[in-house]
N, C-alpha and C positions, 0 to 999 in steps of 0.2 A: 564538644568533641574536638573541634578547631584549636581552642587552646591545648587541649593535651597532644593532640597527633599535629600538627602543625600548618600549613595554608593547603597542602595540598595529600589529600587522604584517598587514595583507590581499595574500596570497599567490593566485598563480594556479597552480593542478596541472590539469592538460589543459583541460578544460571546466570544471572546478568553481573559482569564487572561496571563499576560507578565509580567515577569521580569529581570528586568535590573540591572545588575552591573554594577558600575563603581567604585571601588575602590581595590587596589591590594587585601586590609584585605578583602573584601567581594571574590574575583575573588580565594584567597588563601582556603578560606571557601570550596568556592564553591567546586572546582578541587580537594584538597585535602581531602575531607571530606563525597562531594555529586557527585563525575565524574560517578558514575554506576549507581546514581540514576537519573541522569537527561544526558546521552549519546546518545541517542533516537532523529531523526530529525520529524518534524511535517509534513507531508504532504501538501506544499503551491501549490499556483499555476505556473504551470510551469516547478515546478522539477520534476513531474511525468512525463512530456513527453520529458524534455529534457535527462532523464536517461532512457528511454525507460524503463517506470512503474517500476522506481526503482531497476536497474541493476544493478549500480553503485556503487562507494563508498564513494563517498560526500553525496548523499542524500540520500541514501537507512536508513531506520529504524536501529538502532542496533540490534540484535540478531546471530543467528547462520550464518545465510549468511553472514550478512554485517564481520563476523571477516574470515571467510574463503574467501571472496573475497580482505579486506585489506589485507590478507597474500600474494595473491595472486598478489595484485597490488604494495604492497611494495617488492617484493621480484622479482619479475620479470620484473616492469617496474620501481619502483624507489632506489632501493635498492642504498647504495653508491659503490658497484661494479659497479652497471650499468654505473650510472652518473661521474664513473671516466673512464670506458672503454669508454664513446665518447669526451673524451677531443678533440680527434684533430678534431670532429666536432664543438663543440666551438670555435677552434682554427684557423680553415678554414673561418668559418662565419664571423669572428670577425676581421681578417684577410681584408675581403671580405670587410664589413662596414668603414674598416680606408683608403682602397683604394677610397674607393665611396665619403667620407667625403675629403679625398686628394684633390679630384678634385675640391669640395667647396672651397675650401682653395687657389685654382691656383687662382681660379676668384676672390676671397677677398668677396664671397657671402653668404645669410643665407642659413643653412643648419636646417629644419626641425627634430629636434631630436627626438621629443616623433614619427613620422613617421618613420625616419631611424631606431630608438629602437625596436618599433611594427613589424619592416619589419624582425629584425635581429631575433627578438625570436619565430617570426613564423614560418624562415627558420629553425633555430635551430629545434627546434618541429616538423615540418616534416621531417629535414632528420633521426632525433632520432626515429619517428613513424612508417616513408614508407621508410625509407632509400635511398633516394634523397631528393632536395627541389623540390618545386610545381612545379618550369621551367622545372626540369629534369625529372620530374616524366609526362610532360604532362597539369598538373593542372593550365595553365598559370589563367583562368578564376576566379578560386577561391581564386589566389592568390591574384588578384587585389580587390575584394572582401572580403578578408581575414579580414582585420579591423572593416570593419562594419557590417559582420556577426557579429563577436565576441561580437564589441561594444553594437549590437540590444540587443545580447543574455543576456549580464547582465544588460541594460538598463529595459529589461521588466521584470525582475527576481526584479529588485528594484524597480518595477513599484505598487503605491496602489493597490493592487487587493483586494476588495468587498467580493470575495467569501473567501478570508483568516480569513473574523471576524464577517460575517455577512453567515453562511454554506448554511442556506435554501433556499435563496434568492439573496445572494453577484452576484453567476456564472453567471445571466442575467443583472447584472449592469454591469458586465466584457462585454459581450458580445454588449453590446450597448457602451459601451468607445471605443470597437475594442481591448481591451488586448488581447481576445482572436485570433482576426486573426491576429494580431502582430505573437502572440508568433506561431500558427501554421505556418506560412510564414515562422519564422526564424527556427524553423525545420528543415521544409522540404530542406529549404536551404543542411543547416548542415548535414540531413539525407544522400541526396543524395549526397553529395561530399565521405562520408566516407562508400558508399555502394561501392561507383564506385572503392574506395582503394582497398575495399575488396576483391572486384570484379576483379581486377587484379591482385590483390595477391594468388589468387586463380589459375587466368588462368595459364595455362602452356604456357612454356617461357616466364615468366614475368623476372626473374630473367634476367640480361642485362649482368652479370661479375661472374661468379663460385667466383671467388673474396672478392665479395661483402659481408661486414658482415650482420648477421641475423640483421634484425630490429623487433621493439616491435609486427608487427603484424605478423610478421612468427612467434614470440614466445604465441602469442596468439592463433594462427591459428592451430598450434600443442596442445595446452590445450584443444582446442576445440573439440579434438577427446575423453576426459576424462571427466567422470563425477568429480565432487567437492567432498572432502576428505568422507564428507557424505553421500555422495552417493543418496540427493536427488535434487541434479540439474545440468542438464548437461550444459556448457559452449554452448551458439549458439552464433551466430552473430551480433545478440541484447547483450549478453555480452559483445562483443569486442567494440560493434558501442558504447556501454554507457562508458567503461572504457577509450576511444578515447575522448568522450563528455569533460570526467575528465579534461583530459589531456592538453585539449586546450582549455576548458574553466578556468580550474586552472593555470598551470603553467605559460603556455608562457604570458598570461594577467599578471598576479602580477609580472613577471617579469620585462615587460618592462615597469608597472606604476611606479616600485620601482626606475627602470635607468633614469628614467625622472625626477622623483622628488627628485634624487641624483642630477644628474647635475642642478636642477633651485636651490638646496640649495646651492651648491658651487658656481655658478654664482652670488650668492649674498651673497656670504659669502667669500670673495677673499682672507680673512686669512687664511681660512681653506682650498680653493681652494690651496694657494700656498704649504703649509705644506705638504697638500698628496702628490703634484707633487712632492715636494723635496725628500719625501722619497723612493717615485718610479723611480725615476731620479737618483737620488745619488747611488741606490743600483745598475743600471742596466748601468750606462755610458752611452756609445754610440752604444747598441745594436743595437738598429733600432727596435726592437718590443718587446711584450711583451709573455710571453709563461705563461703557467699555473703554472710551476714550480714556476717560477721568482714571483711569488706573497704569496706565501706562508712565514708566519712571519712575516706581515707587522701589526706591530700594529695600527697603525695610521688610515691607510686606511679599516680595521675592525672597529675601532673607530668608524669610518663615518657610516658604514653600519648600524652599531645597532643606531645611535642617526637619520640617515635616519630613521629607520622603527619603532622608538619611534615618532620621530612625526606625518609619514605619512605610518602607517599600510598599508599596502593592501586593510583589508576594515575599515572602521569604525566599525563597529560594528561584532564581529565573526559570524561564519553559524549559525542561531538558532537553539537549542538544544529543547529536551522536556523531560519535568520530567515522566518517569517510572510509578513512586511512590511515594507516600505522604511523606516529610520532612521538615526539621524544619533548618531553615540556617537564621543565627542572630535578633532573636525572628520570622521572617515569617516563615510560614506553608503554604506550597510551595504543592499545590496539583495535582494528578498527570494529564497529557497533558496542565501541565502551560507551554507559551512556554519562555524561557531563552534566554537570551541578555546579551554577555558580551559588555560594549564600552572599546574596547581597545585604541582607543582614544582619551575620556577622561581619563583613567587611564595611558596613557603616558604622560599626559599632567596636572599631579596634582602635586599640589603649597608646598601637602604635604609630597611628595615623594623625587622631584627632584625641585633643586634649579635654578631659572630661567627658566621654564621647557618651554617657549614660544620661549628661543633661541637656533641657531642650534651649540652645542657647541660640539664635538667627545669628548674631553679630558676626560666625564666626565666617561668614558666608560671607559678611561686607566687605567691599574691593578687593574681592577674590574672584579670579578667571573659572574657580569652576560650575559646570554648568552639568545637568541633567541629558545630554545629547550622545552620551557613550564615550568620550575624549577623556575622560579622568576617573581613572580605574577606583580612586578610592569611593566614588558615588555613582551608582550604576543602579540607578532603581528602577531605567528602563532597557537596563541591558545596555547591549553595544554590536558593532560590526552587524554583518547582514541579517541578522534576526533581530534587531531590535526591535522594540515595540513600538509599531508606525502610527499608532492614534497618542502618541506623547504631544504634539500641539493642541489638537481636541480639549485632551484629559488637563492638560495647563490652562487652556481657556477659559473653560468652564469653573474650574476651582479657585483661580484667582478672581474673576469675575462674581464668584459668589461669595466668598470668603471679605472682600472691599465693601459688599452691601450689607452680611452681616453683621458685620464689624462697622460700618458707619451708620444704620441704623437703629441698634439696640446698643444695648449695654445689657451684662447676662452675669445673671443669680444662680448660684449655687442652692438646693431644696435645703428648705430648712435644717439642721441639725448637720451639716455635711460641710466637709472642709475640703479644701484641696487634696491633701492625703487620701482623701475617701474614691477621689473620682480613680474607675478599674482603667486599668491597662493593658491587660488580657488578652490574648490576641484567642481565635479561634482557631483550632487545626484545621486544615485547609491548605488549597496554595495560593488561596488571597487572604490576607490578614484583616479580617473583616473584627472588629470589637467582639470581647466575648459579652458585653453588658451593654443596651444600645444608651447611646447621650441624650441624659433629659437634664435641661436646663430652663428657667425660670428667664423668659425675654423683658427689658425695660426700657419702651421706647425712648433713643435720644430723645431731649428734647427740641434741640434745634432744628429735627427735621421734622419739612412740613408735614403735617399730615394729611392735607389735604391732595400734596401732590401723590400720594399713596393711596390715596381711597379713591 
């Protein structure tokens, strides 16, 4: 539609006016120009109760709360202290996954990747959250359930809802499609696994090890005795349970969409496949693994990340925003509760930005300033100005750090009878781009690495 109506389209869906960017010059407009006029999210269906009535900081409203609780949520659960003080929980997981994948590899069998991905970042995310993963903490039930909670939860979140464009009337079309007892079912799911956390973290003698470092919800759980710097809302457990929501419905999701649709791009793309292994290989010998350090100054394999998340953003299109206040951005007059659509996208993917922008090329990234941080309008895969998405060092951590160890300890087959051509690229509907067909590839241990440092 971008190409035919042009970067910036004001669409009418029942009652609500929309508008859509799609082009860097509109998306540069926008952020630099209008970010305070339109930082404000619109109340849809869904986000009210999965934020527990907007406790949160993905979908709470801007205003006074929403910046004392981002202080609060970058500062103590994503800060780049935090996310470097659990390295060797990365390290351990990741660790964990090359063993698991090993044993794929004795048999010469597929190994389900976008599954082992989803398993690896949901472990990560609990032991960062509860400080264990779900086996150790007890939570074996949730654990095997863990995907298709998550999956429900953004499938009905991208699901048409009625009452979004149509106010008076829509909430009894919901209710007869079943969106609504969808979305209360996956709740209550979710509710109850992260009461039961609570609930333990609470009891005395939960703690298993004096040892044991604090996790994000003993750092929660001590704010909770504080009122908010303003002094008009006290931290309950409805804060902590929505700020948990964030956590796992943002980070560990986009991270393991982004690990899967790295590797189905290198799988079909076996030049580029070989390059990064050589520079991950070359650099580290015959380690036997990969550490957090060892990755650091790899250009190459940076390369890959950014032209990964120029084709295949996390979602299509960013969290919708809503205008404030009345403005005026390249001749529209933009009035206020219009609600705003970046497609990030289609603006990774314009003919007039980037050259061949359909192929998956890293090079084009080399000794180029631009970065994923919201500064360069034409790559915006985590947004930009005061909404961006504050778990983007997390979600970089994690995926480079895993992506160096896949890549330096196997080499990886395509199933018999199947060529490059073959592997799907299919996104799912949804507002995260999750594969429509999960990645099974054939693992074959380097040989250079030890194996015993793996077993």
């Amino acid at each position: 539609m971008s190409k035919k109506h042009g970067p910036l389209m004001l669409v009418h869906i029942g009652f609500v006016p929309t508008l859509i960017v799609s082009s860097a010059e509109a998306a540069k407009e926008l952020f630099k120009a209008h970010d305070l006029d339109c930082c404000s999210r619109p109340p849809v269906t869904g986000t009210g109760e999965l934020s527990y009535n907007y406790l949160d900081v993905d979908f709470t409203a801007y205003g006074d709360y929403w910046r004392e609780m981002q202080h609060l949520y970058v500062i103590e659960v994503l800060s780049i202290k935090r996310v470097q003080s659990c390295r060797f929980v990365r390290e351990e997981e990741v660790e964990s996954l090359i063993k698991s994948i090993s044993e794929f590899s004795k048999l010469g069998t597929l190994v389900n990747l976008s599954e082992k991905l989803m398993s690896l970042t949901a472990d990560v995310t609990c032991r960062v959250a509860f400080g264990k993963s779900f086996r150790e903490r007890g939570y074996e039930d949730f654990d095997t359930d863990y995907e298709e909670v998550i999956h429900e939860a953004f499938a009905t979140l991208g699901s048409f809802a009625a009452a979004n464009f149509f106010p008076y009337f829509g909430w009894n079309v919901d209710r007869i499609t079943g969106l609504h007892r969808r979305l209360e079912r996956n709740f209550k799911r979710l509710d109850a696994f992260f009461q039961k956390v609570l609930d333990d973290h609470l009891c005395s003698g939960y703690r298993i090890a004096e040892e044991e470092q604090e996790d994000i919800i003993d750092v929660l759980i001590k704010l909770a005795k504080y009122e908010t710097a303003s002094g008009t809302e006290k931290i309950t457990h409805n804060h902590i349970k929505a700020i948990l929501m964030d956590i796992f419905l943002g980070g560990s999701d986009t991270a393991s969409i982004s690990m899967a649709w790295a590797m189905a791009e290198l799988a079909k793309n076996p030049r580029v496949m070989k390059k990064a292994k050589e520079e991950i290989r070359n650099s580290l010998g015959n380690k036997g693994k990969v550490s957090e350090t060892d990755i650091e100054k790899r250009p190459y394999l940076e390369a890959v990340l950014k032209e990964l998340w120029r084709l295949h953003p996390p979602g299509t299109l960013l969290m919708p925003r809503e205008a404030n206040i009345r403005f005026n951005i390249l001749g529209y007059t933009i009035e206020p509760k219009t609600r705003v659509q970046v497609n990030v996208w289609a603006i990774g993917r314009d003919p007039n930005v980037w050259e061949n922008p359909q192929e998956f090329y890293p090079e084009r990234f080399l000794d180029s300033p631009i970065d994923f941080k919201g500064q360069h309008y034409e790559f915006l895969p985590f947004g930009s100005g005061r909404r961006i998405c504050p778990a983007v060092h997390k979600v970089a951590a994690i995926l480079e750090f895993t992506l160096a160890n896949l890549l330096y300890c196997f080499d990886w087959k395509l199933p018999g009878g199947m060529t490059e051509e073959d592997i799907c690229k299919e996104e799912e509907a949804g507002i995260t781009a999750h594969k429509k067909v999960p990645l099974k590839l054939i693992p074959v241990k380097y040989q250079c690495s030890s194996e015993n440092k793996m077993s």
